[in-house]
C-alpha positions as CSV (number, residue, x, y, z in Angstrom):
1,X,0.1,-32.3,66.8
2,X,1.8,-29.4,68.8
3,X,0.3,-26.7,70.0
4,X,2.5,-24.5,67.4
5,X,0.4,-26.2,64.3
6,X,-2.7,-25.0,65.8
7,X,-3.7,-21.9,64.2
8,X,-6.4,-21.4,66.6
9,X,-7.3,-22.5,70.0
10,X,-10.5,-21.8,71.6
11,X,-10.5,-22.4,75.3
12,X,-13.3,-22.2,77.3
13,X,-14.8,-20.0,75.8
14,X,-18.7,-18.1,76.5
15,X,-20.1,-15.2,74.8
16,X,-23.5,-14.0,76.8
17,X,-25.5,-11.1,75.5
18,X,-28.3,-9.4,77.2
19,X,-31.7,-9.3,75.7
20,X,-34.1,-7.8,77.8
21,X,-33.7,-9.5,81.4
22,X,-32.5,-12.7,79.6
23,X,-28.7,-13.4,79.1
24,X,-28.5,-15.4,75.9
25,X,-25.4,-17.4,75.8
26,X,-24.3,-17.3,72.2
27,X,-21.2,-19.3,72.5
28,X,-21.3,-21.7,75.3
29,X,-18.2,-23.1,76.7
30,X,-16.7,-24.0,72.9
31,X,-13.0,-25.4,73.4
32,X,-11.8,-25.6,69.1
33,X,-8.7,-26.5,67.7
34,X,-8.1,-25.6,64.0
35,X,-4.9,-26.8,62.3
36,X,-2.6,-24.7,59.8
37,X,-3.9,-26.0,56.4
38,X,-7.6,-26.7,57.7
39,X,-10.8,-26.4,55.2
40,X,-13.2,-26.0,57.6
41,X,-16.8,-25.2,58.3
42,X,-18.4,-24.3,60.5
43,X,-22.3,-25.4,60.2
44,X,-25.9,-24.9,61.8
45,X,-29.1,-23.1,61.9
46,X,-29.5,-19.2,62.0
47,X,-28.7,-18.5,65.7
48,X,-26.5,-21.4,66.3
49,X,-23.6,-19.3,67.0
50,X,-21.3,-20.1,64.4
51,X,-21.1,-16.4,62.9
52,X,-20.3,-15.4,67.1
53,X,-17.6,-17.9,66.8
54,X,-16.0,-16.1,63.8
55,X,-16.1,-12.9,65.1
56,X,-14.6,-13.9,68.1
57,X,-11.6,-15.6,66.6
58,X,-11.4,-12.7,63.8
59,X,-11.2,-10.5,67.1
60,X,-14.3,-8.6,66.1
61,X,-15.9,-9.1,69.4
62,X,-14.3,-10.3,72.9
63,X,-15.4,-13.5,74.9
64,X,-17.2,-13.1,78.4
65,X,-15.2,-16.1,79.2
66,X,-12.2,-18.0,78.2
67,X,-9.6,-17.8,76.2
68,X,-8.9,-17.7,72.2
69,X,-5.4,-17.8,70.8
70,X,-4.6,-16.4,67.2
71,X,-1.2,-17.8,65.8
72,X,0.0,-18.4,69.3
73,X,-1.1,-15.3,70.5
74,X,-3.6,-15.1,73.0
75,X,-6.3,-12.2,72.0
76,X,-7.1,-11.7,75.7
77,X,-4.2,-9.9,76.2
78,X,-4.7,-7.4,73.9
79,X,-5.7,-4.3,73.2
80,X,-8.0,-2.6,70.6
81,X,-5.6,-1.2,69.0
82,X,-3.2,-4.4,69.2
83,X,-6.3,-6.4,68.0
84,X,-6.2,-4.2,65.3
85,X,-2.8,-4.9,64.6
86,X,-3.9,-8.8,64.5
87,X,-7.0,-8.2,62.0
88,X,-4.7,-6.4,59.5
89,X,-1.6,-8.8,59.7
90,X,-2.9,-12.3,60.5
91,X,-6.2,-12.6,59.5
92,X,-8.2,-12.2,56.2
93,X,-11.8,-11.6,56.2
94,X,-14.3,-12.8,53.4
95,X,-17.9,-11.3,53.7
96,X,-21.5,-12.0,52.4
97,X,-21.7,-8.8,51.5
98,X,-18.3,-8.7,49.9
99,X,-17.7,-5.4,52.3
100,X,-16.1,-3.5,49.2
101,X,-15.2,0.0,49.0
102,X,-17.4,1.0,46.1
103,X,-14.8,4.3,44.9
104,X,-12.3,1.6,44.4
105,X,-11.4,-0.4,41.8
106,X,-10.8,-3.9,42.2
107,X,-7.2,-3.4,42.3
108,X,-7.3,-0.6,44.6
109,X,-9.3,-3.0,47.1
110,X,-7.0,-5.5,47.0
111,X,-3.9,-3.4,47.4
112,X,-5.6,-1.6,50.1
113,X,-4.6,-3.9,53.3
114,X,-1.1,-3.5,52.2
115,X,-1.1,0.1,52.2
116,X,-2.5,0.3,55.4
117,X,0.9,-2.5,56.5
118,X,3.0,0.2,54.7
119,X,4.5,-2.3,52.1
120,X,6.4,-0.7,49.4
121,X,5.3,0.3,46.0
122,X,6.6,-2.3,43.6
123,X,6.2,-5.3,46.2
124,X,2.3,-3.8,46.5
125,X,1.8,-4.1,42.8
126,X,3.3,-7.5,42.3
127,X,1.7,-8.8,45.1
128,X,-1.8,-7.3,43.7
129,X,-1.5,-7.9,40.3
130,X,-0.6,-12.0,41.3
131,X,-2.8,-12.3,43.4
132,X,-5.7,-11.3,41.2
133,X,-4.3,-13.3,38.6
134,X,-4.9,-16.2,40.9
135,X,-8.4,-15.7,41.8
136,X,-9.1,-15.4,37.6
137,X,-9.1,-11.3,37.7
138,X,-6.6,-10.7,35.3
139,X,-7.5,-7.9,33.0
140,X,-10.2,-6.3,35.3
141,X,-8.1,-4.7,37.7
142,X,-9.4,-1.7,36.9
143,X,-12.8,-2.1,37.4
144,X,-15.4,-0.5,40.1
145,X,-17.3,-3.0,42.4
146,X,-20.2,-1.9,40.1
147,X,-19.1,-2.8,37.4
148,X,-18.7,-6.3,38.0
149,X,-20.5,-9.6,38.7
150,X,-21.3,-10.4,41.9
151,X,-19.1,-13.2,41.6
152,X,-16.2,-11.4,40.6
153,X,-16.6,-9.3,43.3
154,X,-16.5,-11.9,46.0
155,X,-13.1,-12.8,43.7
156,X,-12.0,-8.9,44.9
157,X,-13.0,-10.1,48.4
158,X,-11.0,-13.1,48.6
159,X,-7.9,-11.6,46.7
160,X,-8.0,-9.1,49.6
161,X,-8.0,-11.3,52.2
162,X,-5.0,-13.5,50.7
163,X,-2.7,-11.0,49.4
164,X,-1.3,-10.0,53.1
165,X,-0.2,-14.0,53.6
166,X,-2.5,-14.3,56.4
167,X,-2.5,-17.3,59.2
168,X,-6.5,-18.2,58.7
169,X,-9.2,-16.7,56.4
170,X,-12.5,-16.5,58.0
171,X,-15.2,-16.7,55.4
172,X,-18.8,-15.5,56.9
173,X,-21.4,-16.9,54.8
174,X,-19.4,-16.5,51.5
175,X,-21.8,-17.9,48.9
176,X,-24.8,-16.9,50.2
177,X,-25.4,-13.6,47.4
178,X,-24.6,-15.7,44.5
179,X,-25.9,-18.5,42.1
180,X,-25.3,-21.6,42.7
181,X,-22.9,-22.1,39.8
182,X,-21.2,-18.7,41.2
183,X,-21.4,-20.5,44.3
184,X,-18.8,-24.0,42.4
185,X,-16.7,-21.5,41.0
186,X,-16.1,-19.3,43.8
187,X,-15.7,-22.8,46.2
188,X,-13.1,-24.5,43.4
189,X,-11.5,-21.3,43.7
190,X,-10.7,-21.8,47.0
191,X,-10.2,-25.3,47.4
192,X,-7.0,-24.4,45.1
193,X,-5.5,-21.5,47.3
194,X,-6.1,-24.4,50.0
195,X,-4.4,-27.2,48.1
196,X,-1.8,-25.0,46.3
197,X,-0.8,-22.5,48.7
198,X,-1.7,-24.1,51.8
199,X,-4.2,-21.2,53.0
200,X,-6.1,-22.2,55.9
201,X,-9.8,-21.6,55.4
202,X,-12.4,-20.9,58.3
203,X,-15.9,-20.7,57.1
204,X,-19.2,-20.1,58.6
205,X,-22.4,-21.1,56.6
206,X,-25.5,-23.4,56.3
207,X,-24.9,-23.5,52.8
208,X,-25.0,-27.6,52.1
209,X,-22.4,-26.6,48.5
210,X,-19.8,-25.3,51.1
211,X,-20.4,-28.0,53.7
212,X,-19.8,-30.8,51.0
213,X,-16.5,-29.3,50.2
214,X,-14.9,-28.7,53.7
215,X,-12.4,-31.2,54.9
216,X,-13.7,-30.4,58.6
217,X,-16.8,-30.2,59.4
218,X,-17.5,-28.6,62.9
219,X,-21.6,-28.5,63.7
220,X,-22.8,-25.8,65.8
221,X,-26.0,-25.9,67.4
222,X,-27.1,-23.4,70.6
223,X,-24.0,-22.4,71.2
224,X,-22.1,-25.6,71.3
225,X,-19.8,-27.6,69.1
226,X,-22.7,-30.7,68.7
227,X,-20.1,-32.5,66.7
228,X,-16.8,-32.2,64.5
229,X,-16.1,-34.7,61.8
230,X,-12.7,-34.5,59.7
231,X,-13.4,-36.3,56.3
232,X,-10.7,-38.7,55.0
């Protein structure tokens, strides 16, 4: 596979806080390929480091070491602002908390990305209105965060993070506020934006409902990629 498939490369790379007089290295030395298309997880305890390694690739954070690329660009030569640039255009973001804006209604959220990229009017609405159509939000566009189900608004969330056409979604923990039926629904959901649209899925959980899904399954443990298994 070229190096032009690769939607993100991880080279090298440490991330060391400091607690107290200890430096805690919460990524250590993790070289990571993941492939355009991929549906996959990352897995282990609280504390492995598998959240670390999202925010590093999402460029919410920045490596001590090493070096991480993002659709063939390499972060470490960027910016905040420029890494701002690469949250907004290249990268979609699914949260536990489903990070809504709660004044908002679910179309508003959704649309709201797009603003910010300066889209036009009537491209922003069709974009919107199919892509919550997609993610089976048809008819509650118009609803507040409050007034939905949990669920549904982890459907806003997603919606979101798809309708800029991103290069990777990274999902944090994405089923961990919902039932475990939710959980199916939210999961079948986007197993078909992988198989149908060819999104490539990121996601970081110790959920086992998630795990059995993925494609890829990358297991963290202290730091370090312990092992990575790609399912037939």
């Amino acid at each position: 596979m070229s190096e032009s498939e690769h939607i993100v490369r991880m080279q090298d790379v440490v991330k060391t806080y400091r607690q107290g007089k200890v430096d805690v290295h919460a990524v250590n030395d993790v070289s990571l390929a993941i492939e355009n298309g991929d549906f996959a997880v990352l897995c282990g305890p609280s504390g492995s480091g598998k959240t670390s390694i999202l925010n590093l690739i999402g460029g919410l954070d920045i490596p001590s070491s090493g070096r991480i690329w993002v659709d063939e660009i390499d972060l470490s030569t960027l910016g905040k602002t420029e890494l701002s640039e690469i949250r907004k255009n290249r990268i979609g973001f699914v949260f536990q908390a489903y990070n809504l804006i709660p004044v908002m209604t679910a179309y508003e959220n959704a649309e709201f990305v797009l603003n910010l990229q300066g889209v036009g009017e009537t491209e922003c609405r069709e974009r919107v209105m199919a892509t919550l159509a997609a993610v089976g939000l048809e008819g509650l566009e118009g609803r507040r965060p409050d007034e939905m189900s949990g669920g549904q608004q982890q459907r806003v969330a997603i919606a979101r993070a798809i309708v800029t056409n991103p290069a990777i979604v990274l999902a944090d923990e994405p089923t961990a506020n919902v039932d475990s039926h939710t959980a199916e629904s939210l999961l079948d959901l986007m197993q078909k934006l992988n198989r149908e649209q060819g999104i490539t899925f990121l996601f970081s959980t110790h959920d086992q409902h998630v795990i059995d899904r993925a494609r890829r399954i990358i297991s963290i443990h202290d730091g370090k990629i312990e092992s990575d298994e790609v399912r037939g």
